[in-house]
C-alpha positions, 0 to 999 in steps of 0.5 A, spaced: 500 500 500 502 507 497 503 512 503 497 516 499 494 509 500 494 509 507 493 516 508 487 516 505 484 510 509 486 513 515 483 520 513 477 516 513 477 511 519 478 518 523 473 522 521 468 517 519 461 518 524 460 510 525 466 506 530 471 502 526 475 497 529 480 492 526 482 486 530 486 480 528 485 473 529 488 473 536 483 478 538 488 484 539 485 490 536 489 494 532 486 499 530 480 503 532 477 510 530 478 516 535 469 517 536 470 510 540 472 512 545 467 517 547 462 511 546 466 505 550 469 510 556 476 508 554 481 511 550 483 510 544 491 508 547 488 503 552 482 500 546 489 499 541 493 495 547 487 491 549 484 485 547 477 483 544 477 477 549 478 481 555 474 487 553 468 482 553 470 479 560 470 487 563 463 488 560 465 493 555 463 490 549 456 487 551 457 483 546 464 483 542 461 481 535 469 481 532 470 475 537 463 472 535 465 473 527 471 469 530 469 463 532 463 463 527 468 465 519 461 469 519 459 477 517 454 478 523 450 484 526 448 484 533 445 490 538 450 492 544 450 495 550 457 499 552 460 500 559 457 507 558 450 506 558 450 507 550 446 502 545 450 501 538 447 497 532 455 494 530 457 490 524 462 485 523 465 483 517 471 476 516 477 478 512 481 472 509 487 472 506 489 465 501 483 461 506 484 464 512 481 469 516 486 475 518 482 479 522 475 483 523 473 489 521 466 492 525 463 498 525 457 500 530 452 506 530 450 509 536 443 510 537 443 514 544 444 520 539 438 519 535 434 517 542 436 523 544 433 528 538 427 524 539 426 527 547 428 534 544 422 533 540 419 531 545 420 537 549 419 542 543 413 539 542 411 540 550 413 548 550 409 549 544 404 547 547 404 550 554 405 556 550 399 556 547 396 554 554 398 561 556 396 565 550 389 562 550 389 563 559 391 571 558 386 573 552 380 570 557 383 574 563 385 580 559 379 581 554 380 585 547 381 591 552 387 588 555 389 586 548 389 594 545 392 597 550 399 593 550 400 592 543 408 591 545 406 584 549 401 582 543 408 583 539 413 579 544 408 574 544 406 573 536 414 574 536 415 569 541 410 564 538 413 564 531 420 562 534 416 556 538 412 554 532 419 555 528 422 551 533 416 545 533 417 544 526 425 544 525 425 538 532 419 534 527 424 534 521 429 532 526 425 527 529 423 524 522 429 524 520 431 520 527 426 515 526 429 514 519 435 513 520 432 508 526 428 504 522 435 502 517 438 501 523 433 496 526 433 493 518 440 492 518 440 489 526 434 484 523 438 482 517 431 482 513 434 480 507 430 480 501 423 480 506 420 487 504 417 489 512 416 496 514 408 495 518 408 496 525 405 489 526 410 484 521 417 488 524 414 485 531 413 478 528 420 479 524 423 480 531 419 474 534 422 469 529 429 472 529 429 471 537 426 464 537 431 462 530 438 459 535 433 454 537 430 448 535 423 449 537 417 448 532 414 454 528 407 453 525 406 460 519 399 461 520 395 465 514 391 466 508 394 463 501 400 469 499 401 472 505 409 470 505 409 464 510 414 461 505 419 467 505 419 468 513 421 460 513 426 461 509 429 467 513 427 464 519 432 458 517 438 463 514 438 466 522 439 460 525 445 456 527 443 450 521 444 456 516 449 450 513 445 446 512 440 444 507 433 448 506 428 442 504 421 445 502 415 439 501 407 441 499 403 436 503 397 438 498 403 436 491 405 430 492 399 423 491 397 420 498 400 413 494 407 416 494 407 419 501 411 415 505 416 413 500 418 421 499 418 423 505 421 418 509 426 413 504 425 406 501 430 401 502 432 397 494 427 392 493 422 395 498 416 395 492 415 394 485 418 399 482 423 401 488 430 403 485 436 398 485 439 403 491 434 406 494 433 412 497 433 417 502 426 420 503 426 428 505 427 428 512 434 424 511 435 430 505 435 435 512 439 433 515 442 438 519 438 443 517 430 445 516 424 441 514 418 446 511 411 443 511 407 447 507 400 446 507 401 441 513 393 441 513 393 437 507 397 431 509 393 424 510 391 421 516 396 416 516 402 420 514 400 424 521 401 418 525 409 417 522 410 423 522 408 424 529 413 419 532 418 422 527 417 429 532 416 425 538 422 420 537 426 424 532 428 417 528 426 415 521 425 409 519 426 408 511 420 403 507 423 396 508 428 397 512 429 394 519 434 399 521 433 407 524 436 413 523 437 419 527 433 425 526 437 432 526 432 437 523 429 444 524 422 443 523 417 448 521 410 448 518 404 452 514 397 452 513 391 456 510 387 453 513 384 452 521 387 447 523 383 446 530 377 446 526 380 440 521 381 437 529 374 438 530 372 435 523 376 429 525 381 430 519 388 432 523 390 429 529 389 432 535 397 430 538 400 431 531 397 439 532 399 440 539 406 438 537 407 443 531 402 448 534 409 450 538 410 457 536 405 461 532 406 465 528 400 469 525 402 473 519 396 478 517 394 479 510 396 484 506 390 488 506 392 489 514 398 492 513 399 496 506 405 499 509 409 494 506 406 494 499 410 499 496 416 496 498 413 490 495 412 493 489 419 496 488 423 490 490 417 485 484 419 491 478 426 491 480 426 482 479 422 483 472 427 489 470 433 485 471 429 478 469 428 482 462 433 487 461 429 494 462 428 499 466 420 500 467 417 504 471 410 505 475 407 511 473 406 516 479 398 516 478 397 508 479 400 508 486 394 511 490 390 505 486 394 500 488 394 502 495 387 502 496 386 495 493 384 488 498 388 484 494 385 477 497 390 474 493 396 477 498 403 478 495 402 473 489 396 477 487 400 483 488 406 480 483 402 477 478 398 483 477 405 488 477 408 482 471 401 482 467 402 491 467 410 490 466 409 486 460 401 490 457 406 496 458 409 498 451 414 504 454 417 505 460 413 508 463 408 503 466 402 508 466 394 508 467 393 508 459 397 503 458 394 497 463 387 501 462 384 493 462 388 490 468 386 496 473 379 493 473 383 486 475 386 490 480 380 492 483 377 487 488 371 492 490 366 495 485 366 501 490 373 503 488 369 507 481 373 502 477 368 499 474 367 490 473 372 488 477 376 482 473 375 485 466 370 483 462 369 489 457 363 492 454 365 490 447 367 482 449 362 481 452 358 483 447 362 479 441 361 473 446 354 473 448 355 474 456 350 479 456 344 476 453 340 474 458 337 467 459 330 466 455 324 469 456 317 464 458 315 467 451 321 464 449 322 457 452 319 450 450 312 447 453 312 444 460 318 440 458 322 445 459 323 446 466 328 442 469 326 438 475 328 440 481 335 435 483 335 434 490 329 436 495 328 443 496 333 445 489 329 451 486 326 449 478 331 453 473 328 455 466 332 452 460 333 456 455 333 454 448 340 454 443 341 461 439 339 460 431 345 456 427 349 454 434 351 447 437 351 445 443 357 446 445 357 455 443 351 454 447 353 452 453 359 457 452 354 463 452 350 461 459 358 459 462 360 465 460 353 469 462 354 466 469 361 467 470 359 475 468 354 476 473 358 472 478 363 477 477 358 484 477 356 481 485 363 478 487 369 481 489 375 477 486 377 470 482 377 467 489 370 468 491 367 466 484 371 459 485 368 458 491 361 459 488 362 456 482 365 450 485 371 449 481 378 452 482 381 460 482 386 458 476 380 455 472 375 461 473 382 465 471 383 462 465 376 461 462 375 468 464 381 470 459 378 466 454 372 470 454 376 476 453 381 474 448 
């Protein structure tokens, strides 16, 4: 390294805000910057001669996260309380050289400072407040008359209620700034990864899982279909101690009931027709050392609950047509959209196997209860089609209150799917209203947002295909014949109208599908509530619903 080199990186070790320290792999501090010293209550000498060991022995490093990233070979973030009673927010990175960690770098950010300009905040606000107390207290004992008589006083106080309110309004600014800066330190402290969470309610639930992530307890994700319950199984799994190890992710509702066993828990060569030459490890032997996710957990048959459920309770796997057992070393956490204690009840879970999984809770809202997290969502989804395809599309200013204000009971998924169908409908770089005028009905999840149909049946399609003619009229039905019967007791007679002239069987039936699907969407609020009436699944109504409008 040149002098020019070395004088440059000093110059910004000594006049960076953060605290820098460089420590080598014995733990000897070699370096420190001259701010720590206020915030560690030593001076940058004695920092410089001690080691990290000792400083965490004597309290001053409460913990030492370079002694941590030392025994680990890992970054790490961690909060700290100091000797001097100052909480930090640090950060430590491994340096290596040919394989072989050197020594540690860490920076930390002092947060009593930024808790200190929230108090001042605090206090600006108070005095504002007292002062207008005063004003109104002296104009009622005073009266006009006072008010004429002392124009001096109406001057000083006007002057010093400007200085007030000038005051109030620059402690606000600080304030913000303050919560600001905050909030990325709580980012950095939770290590959030690629999860967007800015609402009150799922930092709380962020900070439940980070804290409960160095054990081995059982998580069970709670909450509707997109919510995210995959995403926060896979950070829970990169904060805790089997981060090595491997993330084994498994749908219950994917894998056929006949397959079942033989997936999850291995067959041995020969264990039944069909079974490979050498058999096979099952998915919890593949975890080994890491983290099992049961998605759709409510899913799983009843006869796999029990093997499951002696898996949990004896953490031993034994593989279909063996007699020998092997230990199980896995984290295990689970998901469910469904209410697992009403499927309990119903005698379709197993009331042991839900007491086992049902550990930790973890309910995650939907995203219609926390729109705080929408635009971060938003911005991080472009960004992936962005790269994904090689453009810089953006969203245009006016979409933004519309995408606010939607339910999106698909969640996150339907919030992804909508942006990539706009990404792609888009035909410059600019992703605005004109452009995706037919997907902002799709957007809308209630006709009362004034953007009309809310899945995007417009008037001319509906016209061409028919979707708008209403069923037939008595005058046009047959004889008594027509009239179906009813099919069960208490089902109501429906008139059967008559093919159009020149159309066959199959043209007909697609009119009064389609003539179905549209009322169904005029009275209800999304694809997922037609499929519930219809019968039939959410991807189905999707996709006839596309055909109607092609």
């Amino acid at each position: 390294m040149s002098e020019l080199d070395r004088q440059i990186l000093k110059t910004i070790i000594d006049t960076a805000h953060d605290h820098y320290f460089v420590v080598n792999a014995d733990g000897q501090v070699l370096d420190v910057s001259p701010g720590a010293a206020a915030v560690y209550g030593m001076t940058r000498e004695e920092l410089c001669a001690a080691n990290v060991h000792d400083l965490e022995a004597s309290g001053v490093l409460k913990p030492s996260i370079s002694l941590e990233v030392l025994r680990t070979g890992r970054a790490l973030q961690m909060m700290q309380l100091t000797a001097t009673g100052r909480r930090v927010v640090a950060q430590a990175h491994p340096v290596f050289v040919a394989g072989k960690l050197e020594c540690v770098v860490s920076r930390s950010m002092d947060l009593t400072d930024i808790q200190l300009l929230q108090q001042e905040y605090a206090v600006l606000q108070q005095r504002f407040t007292d002062h207008l107390c005063r004003n109104s207290r002296s104009s009622e004992l005073g009266g006009a008359s006072a008010d004429e008589s002392d124009w001096g006083t109406v001057g000083s106080a006007r002057s010093v209620a400007e200085q007030t309110t000038h005051d109030a309004q620059q402690g606000r600014a600080l304030c913000e700034q303050a919560a600001r800066e905050q909030a990325e330190c709580e980012d950095a402290a939770l290590e959030l990864g690629e999860l967007q969470v800015r609402s009150p309610v799922m930092r709380e639930i962020a900070l439940l899982l980070k804290r409960v992530a160095p054990t081995n307890a059982t998580v069970l994700m709670l909450g509707e279909s997109g919510v995210g319950k995959t995403a926060f199984a896979h950070q829970l799994h990169r904060w805790s101690q089997r981060a090595d190890g491997p993330f084994i992710e498994v749908n219950c509702g994917a894998i056929p009931e006949s397959l079942f066993e033989s997936e999850m828990f291995g067959y041995q060569a020969g264990a039944f027709t069909g079974a490979g030459n050498r058999g096979k490890a099952g998915l919890m032997e593949q975890a080994e050392g890491g983290t099992l996710f049961l998605d759709e957990i409510g899913e799983l048959p009843l006869a796999t609950q029990t093997k499951l459920l002696k898996v949990i309770q004896d953490g031993i796997i034994t593989r279909l047509g063996d007699t020998t057992t092997r230990r199980a070393d896995f984290r295990l956490v689970v998901a469910t959209n469904q209410d697992l204690a009403a499927r309990v009840e119903q005698g379709q879970f197993r009331l042991d196997l839900y007491y086992r999984i049902n550990v930790l809770p973890v309910s995650l809202p939907p995203l219609r209860e926390r729109r705080e997290d929408i635009p971060a969502l938003i911005e991080q989804h472009l960004s992936r089609l962005n790269q994904r395809h090689g453009r810089r599309k953006l969203l245009d200013a006016s979409l933004w209150p519309i995408l606010m204000r939607q339910d999106w009971l698909g969640n996150i998924r339907e919030l992804e799917n909508w942006l990539e169908r706009a990404w792609l409908s888009a035909p410059s770089d600019v992703i605005d209203s004109d452009s995706v005028k037919t997907l902002l009905n799709t957007c809308s999840t209630n006709n009362a947002n004034g953007l009309g149909n809310s899945f995007g049946f417009s008037n001319e399609k509906s016209n061409e295909i028919g979707v708008n003619d209403s069923f037939p009229t008595a005058d046009t039905l047959h004889s008594d014949k027509s009239l179906s019967a009813p099919a069960a007791e208490g089902a109501v007679a429906m008139p059967v109208p008559k093919l159009g002239p020149n159309e066959t069987l199959k043209e007909g039936l697609a009119r009064i599908e389609a003539q179905w699907l549209h009322e169904m969407a005029a009275e209800l609020p999304s694809t997922y509530a037609i499929a519930k009436r219809a019968g039939i699944s959410q991807p189905s109504v999707v996709r006839k619903i596309k055909k109607m409008n092609r």
